[in-house]
RODO-2510 file (C-alpha; in nm, 4 decimals, decimal comma):
residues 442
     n   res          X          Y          Z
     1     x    -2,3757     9,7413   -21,1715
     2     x    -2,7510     9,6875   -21,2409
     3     x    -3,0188     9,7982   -21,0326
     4     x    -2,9121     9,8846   -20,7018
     5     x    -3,0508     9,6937   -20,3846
     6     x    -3,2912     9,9294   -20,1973
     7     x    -3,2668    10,0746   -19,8269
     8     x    -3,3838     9,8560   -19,5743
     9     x    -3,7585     9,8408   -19,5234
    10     x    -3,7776     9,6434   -19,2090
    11     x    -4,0071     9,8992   -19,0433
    12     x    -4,3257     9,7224   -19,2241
    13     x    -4,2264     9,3957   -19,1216
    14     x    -4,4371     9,2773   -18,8093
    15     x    -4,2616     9,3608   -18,5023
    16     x    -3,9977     9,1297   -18,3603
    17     x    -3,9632     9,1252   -17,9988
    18     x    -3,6005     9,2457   -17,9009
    19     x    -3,3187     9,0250   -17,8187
    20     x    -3,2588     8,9156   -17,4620
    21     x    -2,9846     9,1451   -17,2654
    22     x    -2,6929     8,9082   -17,1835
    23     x    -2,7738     8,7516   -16,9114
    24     x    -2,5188     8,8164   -16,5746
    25     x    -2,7596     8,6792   -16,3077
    26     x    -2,9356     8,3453   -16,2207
    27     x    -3,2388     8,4656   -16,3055
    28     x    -3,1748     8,6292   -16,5971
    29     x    -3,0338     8,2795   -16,7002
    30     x    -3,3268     8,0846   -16,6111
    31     x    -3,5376     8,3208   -16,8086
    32     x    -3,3059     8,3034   -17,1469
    33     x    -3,2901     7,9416   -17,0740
    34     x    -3,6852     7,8622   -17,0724
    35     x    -3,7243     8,1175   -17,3425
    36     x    -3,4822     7,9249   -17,5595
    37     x    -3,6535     7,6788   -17,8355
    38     x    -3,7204     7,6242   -18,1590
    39     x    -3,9372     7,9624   -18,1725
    40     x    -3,7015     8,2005   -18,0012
    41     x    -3,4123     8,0347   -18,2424
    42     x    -3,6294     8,1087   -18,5175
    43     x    -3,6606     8,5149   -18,4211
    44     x    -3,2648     8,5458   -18,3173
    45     x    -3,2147     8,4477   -18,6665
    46     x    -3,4577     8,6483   -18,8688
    47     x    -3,3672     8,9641   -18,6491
    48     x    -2,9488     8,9217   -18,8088
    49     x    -3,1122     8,8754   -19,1142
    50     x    -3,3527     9,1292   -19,1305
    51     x    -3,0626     9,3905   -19,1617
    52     x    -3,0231     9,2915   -19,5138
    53     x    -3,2713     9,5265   -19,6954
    54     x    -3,3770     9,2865   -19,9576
    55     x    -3,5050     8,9964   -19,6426
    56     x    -3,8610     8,9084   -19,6791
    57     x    -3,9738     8,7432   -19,3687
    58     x    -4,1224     8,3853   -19,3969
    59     x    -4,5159     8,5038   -19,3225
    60     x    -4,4704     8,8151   -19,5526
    61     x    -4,6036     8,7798   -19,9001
    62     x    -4,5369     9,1093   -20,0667
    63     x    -4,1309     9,1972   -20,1371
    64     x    -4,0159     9,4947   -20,3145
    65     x    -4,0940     9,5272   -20,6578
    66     x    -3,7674     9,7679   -20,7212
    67     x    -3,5136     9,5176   -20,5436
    68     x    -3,2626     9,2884   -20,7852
    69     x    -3,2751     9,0072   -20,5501
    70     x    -3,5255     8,8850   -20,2807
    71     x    -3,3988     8,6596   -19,9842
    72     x    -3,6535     8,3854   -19,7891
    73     x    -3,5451     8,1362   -19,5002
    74     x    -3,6893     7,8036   -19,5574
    75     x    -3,6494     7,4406   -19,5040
    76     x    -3,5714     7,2210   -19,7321
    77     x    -3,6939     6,8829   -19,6385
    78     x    -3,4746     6,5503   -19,7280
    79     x    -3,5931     6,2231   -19,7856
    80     x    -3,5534     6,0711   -19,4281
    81     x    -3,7862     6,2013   -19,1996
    82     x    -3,7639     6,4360   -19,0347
    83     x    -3,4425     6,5434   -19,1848
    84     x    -3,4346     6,9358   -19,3453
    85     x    -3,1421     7,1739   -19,3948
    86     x    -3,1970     7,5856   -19,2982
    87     x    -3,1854     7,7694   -19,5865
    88     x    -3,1331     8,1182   -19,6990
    89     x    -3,2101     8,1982   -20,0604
    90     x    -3,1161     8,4987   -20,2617
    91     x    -3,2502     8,4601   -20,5844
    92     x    -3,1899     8,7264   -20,8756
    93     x    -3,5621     8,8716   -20,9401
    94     x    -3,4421     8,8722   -21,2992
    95     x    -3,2320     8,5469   -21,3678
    96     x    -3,0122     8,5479   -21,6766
    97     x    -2,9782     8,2441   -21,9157
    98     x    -2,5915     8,2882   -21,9038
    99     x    -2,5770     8,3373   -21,5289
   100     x    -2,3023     8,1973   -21,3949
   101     x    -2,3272     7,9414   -21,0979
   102     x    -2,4600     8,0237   -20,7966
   103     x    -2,2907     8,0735   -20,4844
   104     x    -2,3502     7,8313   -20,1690
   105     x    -2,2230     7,9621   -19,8103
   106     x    -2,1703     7,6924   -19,5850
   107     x    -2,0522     7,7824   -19,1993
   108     x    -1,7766     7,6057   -18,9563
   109     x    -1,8286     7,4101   -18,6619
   110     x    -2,1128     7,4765   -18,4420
   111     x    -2,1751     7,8083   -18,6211
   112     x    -2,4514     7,8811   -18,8232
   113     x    -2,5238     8,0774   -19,1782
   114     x    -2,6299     8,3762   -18,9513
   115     x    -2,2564     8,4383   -18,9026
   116     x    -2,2151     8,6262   -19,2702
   117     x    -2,5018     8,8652   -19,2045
   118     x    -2,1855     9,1317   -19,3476
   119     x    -2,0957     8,9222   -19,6337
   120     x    -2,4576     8,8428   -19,7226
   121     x    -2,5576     9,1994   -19,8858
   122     x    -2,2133     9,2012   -20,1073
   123     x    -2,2731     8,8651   -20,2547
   124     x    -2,6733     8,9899   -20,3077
   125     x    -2,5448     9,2681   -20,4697
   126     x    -2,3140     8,9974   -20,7030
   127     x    -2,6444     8,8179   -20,7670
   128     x    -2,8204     9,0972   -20,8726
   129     x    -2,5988     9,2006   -21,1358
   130     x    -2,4824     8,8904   -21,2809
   131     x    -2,8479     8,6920   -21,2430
   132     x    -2,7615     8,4317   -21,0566
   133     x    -2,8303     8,3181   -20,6773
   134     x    -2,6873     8,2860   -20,3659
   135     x    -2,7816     8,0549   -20,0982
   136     x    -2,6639     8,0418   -19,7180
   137     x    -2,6935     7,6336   -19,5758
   138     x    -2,6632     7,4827   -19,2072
   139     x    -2,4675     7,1665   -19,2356
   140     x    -2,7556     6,9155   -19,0904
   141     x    -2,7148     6,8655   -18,7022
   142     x    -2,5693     7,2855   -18,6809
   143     x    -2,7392     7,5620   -18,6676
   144     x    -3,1014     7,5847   -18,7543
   145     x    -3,1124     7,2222   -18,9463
   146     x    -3,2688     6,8962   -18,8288
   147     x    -3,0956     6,8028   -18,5173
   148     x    -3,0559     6,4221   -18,5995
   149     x    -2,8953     6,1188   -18,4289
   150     x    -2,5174     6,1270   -18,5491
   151     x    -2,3395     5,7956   -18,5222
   152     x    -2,0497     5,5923   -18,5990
   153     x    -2,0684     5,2322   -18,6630
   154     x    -1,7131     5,1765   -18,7629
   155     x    -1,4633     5,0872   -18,4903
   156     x    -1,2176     5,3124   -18,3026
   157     x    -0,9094     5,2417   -18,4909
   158     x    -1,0556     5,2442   -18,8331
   159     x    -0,9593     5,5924   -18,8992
   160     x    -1,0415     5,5687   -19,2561
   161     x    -1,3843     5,4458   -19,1764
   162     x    -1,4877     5,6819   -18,9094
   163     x    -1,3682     5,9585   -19,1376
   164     x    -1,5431     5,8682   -19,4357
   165     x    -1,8666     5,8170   -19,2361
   166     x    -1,8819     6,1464   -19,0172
   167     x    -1,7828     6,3196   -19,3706
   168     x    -2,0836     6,1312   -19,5240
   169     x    -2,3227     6,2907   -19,2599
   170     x    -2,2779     6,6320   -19,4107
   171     x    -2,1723     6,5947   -19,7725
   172     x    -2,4578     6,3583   -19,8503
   173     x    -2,6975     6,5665   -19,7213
   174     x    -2,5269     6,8566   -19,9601
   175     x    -2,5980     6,6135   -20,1933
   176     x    -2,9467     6,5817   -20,1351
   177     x    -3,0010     6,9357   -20,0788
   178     x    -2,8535     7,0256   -20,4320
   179     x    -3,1331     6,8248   -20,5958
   180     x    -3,4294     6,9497   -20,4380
   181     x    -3,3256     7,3013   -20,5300
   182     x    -3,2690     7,1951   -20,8887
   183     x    -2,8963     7,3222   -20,8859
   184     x    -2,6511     7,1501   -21,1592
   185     x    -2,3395     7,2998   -21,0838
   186     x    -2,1963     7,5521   -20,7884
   187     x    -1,9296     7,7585   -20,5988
   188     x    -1,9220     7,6843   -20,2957
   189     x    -1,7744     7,9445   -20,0126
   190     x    -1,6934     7,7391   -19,7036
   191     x    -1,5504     7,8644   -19,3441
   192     x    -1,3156     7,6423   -19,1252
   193     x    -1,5030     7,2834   -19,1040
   194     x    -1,7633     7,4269   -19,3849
   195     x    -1,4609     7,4666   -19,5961
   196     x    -1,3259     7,1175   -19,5324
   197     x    -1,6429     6,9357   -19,6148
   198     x    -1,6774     7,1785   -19,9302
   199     x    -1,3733     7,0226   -20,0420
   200     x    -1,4929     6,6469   -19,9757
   201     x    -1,8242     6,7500   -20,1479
   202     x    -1,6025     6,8062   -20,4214
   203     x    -1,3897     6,4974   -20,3999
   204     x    -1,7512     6,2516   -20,4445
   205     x    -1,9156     6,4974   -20,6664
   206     x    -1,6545     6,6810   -20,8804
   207     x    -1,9165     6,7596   -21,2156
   208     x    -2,1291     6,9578   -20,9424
   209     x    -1,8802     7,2134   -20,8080
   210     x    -1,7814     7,5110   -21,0387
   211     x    -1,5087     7,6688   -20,7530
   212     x    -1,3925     7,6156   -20,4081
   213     x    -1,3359     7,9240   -20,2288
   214     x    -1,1870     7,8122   -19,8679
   215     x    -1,2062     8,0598   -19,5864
   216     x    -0,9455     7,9410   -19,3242
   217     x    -0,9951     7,5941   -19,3999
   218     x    -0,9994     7,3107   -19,0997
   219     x    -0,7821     7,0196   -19,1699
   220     x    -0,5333     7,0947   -19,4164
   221     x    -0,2366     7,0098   -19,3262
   222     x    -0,0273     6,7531   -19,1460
   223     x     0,0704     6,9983   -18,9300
   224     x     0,3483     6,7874   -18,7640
   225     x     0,4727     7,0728   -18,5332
   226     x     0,1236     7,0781   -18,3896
   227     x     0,0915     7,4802   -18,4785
   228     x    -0,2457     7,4445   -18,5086
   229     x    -0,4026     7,5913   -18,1750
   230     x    -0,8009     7,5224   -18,1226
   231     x    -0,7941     7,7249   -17,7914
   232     x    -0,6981     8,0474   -17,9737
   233     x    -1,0223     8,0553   -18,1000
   234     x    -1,1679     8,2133   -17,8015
   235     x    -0,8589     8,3575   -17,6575
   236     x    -0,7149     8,5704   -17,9890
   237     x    -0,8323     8,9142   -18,0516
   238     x    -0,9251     9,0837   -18,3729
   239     x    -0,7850     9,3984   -18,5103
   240     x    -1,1591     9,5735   -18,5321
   241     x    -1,0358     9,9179   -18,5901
   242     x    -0,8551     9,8533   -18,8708
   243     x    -1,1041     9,5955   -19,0011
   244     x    -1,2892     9,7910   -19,2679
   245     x    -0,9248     9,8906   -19,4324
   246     x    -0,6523     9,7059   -19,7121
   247     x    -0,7323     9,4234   -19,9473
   248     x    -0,6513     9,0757   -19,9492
   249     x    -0,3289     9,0191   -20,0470
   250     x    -0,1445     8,7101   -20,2943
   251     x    -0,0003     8,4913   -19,9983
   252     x     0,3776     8,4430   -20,0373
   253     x     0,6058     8,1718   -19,8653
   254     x     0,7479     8,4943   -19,6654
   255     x     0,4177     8,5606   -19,5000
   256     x     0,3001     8,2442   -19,4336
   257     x     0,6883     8,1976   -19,2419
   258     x     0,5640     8,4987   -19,0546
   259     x     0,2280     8,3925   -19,0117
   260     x     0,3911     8,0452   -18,8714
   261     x     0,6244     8,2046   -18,6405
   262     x     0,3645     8,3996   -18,4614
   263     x     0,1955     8,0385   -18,4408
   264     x     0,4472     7,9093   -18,3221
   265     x     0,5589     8,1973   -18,0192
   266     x     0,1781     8,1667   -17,9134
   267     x     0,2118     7,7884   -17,8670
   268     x     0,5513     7,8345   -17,6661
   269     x     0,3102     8,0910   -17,4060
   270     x     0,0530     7,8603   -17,4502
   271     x    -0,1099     7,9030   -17,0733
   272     x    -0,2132     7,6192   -16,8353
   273     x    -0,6133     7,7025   -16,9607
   274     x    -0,5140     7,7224   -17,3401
   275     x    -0,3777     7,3577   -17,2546
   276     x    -0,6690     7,2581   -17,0998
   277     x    -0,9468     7,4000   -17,3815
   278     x    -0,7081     7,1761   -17,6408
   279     x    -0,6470     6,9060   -17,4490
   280     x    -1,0846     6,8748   -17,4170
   281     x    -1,0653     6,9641   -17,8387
   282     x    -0,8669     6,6431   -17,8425
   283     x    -1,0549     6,4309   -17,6542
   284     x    -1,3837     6,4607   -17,8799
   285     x    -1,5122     6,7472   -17,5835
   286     x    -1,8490     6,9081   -17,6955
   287     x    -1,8451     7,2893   -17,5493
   288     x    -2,1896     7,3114   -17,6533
   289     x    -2,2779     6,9427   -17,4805
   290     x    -2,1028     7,1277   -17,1277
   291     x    -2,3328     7,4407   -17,1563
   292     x    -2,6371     7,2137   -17,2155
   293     x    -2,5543     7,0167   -16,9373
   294     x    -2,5466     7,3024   -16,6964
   295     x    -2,9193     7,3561   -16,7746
   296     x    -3,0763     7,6982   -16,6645
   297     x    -2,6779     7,8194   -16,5816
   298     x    -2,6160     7,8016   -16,9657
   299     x    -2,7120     8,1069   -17,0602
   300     x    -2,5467     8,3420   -16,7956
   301     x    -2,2319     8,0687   -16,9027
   302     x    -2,2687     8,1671   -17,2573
   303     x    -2,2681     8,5280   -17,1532
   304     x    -1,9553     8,4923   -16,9847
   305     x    -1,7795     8,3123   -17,2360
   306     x    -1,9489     8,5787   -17,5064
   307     x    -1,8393     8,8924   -17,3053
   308     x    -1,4949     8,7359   -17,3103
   309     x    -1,5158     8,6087   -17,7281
   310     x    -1,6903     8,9545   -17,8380
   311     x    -1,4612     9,1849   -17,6888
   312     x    -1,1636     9,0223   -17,8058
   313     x    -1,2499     8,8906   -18,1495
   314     x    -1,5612     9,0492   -18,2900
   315     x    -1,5508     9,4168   -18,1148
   316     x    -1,6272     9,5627   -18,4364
   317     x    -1,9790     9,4736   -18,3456
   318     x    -2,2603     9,7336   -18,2543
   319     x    -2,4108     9,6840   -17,9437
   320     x    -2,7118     9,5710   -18,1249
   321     x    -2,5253     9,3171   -18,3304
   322     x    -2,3284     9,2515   -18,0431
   323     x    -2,6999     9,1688   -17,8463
   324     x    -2,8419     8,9705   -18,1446
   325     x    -2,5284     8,7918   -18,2685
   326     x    -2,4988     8,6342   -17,8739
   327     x    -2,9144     8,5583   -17,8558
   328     x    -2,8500     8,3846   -18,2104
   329     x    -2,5636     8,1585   -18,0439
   330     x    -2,7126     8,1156   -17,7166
   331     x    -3,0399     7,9201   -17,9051
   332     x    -2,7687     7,7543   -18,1686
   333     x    -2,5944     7,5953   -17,8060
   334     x    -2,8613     7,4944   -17,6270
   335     x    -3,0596     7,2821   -17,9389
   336     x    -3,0214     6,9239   -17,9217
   337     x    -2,6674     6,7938   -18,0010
   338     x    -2,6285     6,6061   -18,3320
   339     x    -2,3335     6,7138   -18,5814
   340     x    -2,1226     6,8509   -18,3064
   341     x    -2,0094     6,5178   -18,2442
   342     x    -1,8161     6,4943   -18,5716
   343     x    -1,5443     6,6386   -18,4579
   344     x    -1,3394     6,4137   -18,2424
   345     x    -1,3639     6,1579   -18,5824
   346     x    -1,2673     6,3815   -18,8431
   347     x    -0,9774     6,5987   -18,6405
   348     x    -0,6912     6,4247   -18,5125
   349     x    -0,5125     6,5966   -18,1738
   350     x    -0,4686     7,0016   -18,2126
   351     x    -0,7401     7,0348   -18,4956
   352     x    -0,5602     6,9032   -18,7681
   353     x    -0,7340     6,6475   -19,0211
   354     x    -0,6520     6,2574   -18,9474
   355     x    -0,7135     6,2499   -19,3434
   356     x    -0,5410     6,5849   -19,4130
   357     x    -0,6652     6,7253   -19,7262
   358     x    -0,3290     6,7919   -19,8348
   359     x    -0,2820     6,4824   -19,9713
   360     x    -0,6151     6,4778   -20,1211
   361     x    -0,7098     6,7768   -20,3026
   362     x    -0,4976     6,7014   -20,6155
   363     x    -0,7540     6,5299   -20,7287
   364     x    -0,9538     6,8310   -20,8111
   365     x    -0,9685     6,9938   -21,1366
   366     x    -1,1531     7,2569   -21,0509
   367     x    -1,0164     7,6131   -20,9605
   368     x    -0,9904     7,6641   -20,5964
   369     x    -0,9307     7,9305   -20,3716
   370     x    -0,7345     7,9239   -20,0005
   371     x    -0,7897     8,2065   -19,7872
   372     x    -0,5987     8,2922   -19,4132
   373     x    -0,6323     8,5751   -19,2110
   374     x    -0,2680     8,7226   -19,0956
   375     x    -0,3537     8,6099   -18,7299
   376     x    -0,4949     8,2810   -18,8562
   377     x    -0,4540     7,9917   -18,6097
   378     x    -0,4970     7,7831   -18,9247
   379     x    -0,1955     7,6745   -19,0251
   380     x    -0,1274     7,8303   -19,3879
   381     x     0,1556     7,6034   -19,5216
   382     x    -0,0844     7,3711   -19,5944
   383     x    -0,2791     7,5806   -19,8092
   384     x     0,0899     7,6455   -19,9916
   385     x     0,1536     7,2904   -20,0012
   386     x    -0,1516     7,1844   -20,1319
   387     x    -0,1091     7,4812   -20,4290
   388     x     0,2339     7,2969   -20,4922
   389     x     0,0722     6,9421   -20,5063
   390     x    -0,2659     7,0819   -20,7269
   391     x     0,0190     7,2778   -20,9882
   392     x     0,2076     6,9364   -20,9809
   393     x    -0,1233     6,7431   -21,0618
   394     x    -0,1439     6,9742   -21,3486
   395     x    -0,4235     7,2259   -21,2293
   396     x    -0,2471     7,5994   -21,2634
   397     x    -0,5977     7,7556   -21,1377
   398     x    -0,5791     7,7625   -20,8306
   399     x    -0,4303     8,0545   -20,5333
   400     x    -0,3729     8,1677   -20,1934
   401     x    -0,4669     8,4719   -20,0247
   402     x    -0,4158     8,6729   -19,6840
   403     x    -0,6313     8,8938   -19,4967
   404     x    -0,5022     9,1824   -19,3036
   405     x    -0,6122     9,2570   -18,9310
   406     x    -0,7692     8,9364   -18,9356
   407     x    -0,7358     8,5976   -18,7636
   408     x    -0,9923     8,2675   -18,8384
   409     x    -1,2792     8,4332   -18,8536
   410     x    -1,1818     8,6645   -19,1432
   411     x    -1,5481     8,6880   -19,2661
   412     x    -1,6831     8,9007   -18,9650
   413     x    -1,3141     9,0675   -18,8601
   414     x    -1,2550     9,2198   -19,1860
   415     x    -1,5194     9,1915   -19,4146
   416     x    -1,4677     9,4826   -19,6351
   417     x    -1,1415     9,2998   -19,7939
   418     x    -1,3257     8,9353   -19,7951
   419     x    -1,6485     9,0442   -19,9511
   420     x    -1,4429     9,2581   -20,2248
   421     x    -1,2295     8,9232   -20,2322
   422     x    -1,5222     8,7266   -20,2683
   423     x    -1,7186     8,9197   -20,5079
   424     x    -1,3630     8,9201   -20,7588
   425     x    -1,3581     8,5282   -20,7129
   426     x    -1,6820     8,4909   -20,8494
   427     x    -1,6636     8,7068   -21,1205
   428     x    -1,3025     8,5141   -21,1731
   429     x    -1,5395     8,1807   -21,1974
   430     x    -1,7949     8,3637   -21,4014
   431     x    -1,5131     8,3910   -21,7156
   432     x    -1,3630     8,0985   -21,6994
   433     x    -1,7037     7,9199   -21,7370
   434     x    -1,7257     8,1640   -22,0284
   435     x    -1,3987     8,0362   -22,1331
   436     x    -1,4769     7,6024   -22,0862
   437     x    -1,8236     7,6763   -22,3410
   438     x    -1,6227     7,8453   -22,5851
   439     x    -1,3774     7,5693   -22,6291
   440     x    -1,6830     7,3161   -22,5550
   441     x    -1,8216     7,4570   -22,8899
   442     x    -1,5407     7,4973   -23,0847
***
């Protein structure tokens, strides 16, 4: 590889006041509750991504002169007013005219693009060397971006409608956002609900998407036996110790029967709560509208729900990441709802699609990517089916993957094997663009 990203030099950045504690009394709460704002969401963000050495904070002019790649947060503004999508941009400090596309990170439901803070320096690393960029996006109405109105004028029962215009929210404004940064083709790296509207994005605008790399990807299948289970997401647990060990692995129709019968024994023990948390998924239930609602109680509520989410899934964490991660989530809940409200039109009863991509992404010619961790409580025979439907359609480019000691969130719980994944992907992409100009000029 190129030059080598230096070591961190956050100690000449101006101070950052620490993270809140996690709250665990009322007036904790109330204090983490009146802090909260636009401000405060602003700092939990830069302090994640200050632990990338190559972040240059926003009021900072100067950046390292030795470093291949130099990352800014910024807002892109959109046409309507008002309307701007967070941004995180890597950029190669010495681009290459043959550099291959550049890589666009797009989050899940109600997450944000602070959530790869471990994937980020790996893909930097990519940029460097190859001379490309990489960018990090929150979907308009998540995260950091312009929390807008989000409505639906078609009626209840015109499923096709309502789906088409909630996906239109987000992949328009991907749209938009691609040509103000001047981009003509990318890859785009997309988590859960990021990785369904990645493949959408690619359905309206197929000349502007190089690859599809789908990281447990929301509304695959038809999922029929209802495997899918939303509640797991903040009951499961990770495998943290063994999270920095093995490599992803070619999926086979053995492991995803494996994969599918551990779904399926969780659903049988499914508790009276579990029922509950998917029951509210199906009715269109906002968990960040019920902490907002409780007003100065949210945080401490957050904190509860955190302790319970961090120990189990992401206990790989530092207790500083652990601290920063929750402040960063905490100000992500409590902004005004807007693109949360998606969900109940696009996903159909136990998380699955009501316009299941399965039957959709044949369409694509492009080579694309399905990634599941081995604890995934995405259902993985619909990433199999849909390879069987794209190889039918004619388009032999395309493969499955599993992540060990991993469940949905296979970025953060093992993110040595998915940023080694990642970085082969793109290289991967990188030929076989090499590959399409040859025979383009022959």
């Amino acid at each position: 590889m190129s030059a080598s990203i230096p070591a961190s030099s956050s100690s000449t950045f101006l101070p950052l006041p620490p993270a809140r504690g996690i709250p665990v009394t009322f007036t904790a709460s109330l204090k983490s509750w009146w802090a909260a704002g636009e401000k405060q969401g602003a700092a939990s963000e830069e302090r994640l991504l200050r632990r990338l050495p190559f972040f240059v904070p926003e009021k900072m002019a100067a950046a390292p002169d030795d470093s291949p790649v130099i990352a800014r947060g910024e807002r892109v503004e959109l046409a309507a007013p008002r309307h701007f999508l967070n941004t995180l941009s890597i950029k190669s400090t010495n681009p290459s005219p043959n550099a291959p596309p550049p890589a666009v990170v797009l989050h899940g439901y109600g997450a944000g693009l602070g959530f790869f803070f471990r994937n980020f320096p790996a893909l930097a690393q990519w940029a460097g060397h190859r001379g490309t960029d990489v960018f990090g996006v929150d979907w308009l109405g998540m995260g950091r971006s312009a929390r807008v109105p989000f409505t639906i004028k078609s009626k209840r029962d015109d499923i096709p409608g309502r789906v088409y215009e909630a996906e239109s929210f987000f992949v328009d404004s991907l749209e938009e956002w691609r040509i103000k940064m001047g981009l003509e083709k990318m890859t785009l790296i997309g988590h859960s609900l990021g990785a369904y509207f990645s493949v959408v994005y690619a359905l309206r605008h197929p000349t502007r998407v190089h690859k599809l790399i789908l990281l447990s990807p929301a509304g695959v299948p038809h999922d029929p036996n209802n495997l899918t289970m939303p509640s797991r997401e903040l009951t499961d647990t990770g495998d943290s110790e063994s999270s920095t060990g093995d490599f992803a692995v070619t999926a086979s129709a053995a492991e995803v029967k494996r994969i599918r019968e551990e779904q399926k024994a969780m659903k049988e023990k499914e508790s009276r709560s579990r029922r509950l948390l998917t029951y509210l998924w199906e009715e269109g239930w906002s968990p960040f509208q019920v902490v907002r609602s409780t007003l100065f109680w949210g945080p401490m509520l957050v904190g509860k729900v955190w302790n319970m989410y961090s120990s189990r899934r992401f206990s790989g964490l530092t207790e500083d990441e652990t601290r920063d991660i929750h402040d960063y989530i905490l100000n992500i809940t409590l902004a005004k709802g807007s693109g949360e409200y998606c969900i109940s039109h696009i996903l159909a009863p136990y998380a699955h699609a009501r316009m299941p991509l399965v039957d959709r992404v044949s369409a694509l010619k492009i080579p694309i990517t399905f990634v599941y961790g081995e604890h995934d409580w995405m259902d993985p025979q619909g990433g199999l089916q849909s390879l069987e439907n794209l190889r039918k359609a004619g388009n032999y480019d395309s493969k499955m993957y599993n992540i060990p000691y991993a469940g949905h969130h296979v970025y953060l719980d093992n993110p040595k094997a998915v940023n080694e994944l990642l970085i082969a992907e793109l290289d991967e992409a990188e030929k076989q663009q090499h590959l399409f100009a040859s025979s383009q000029s022959s």
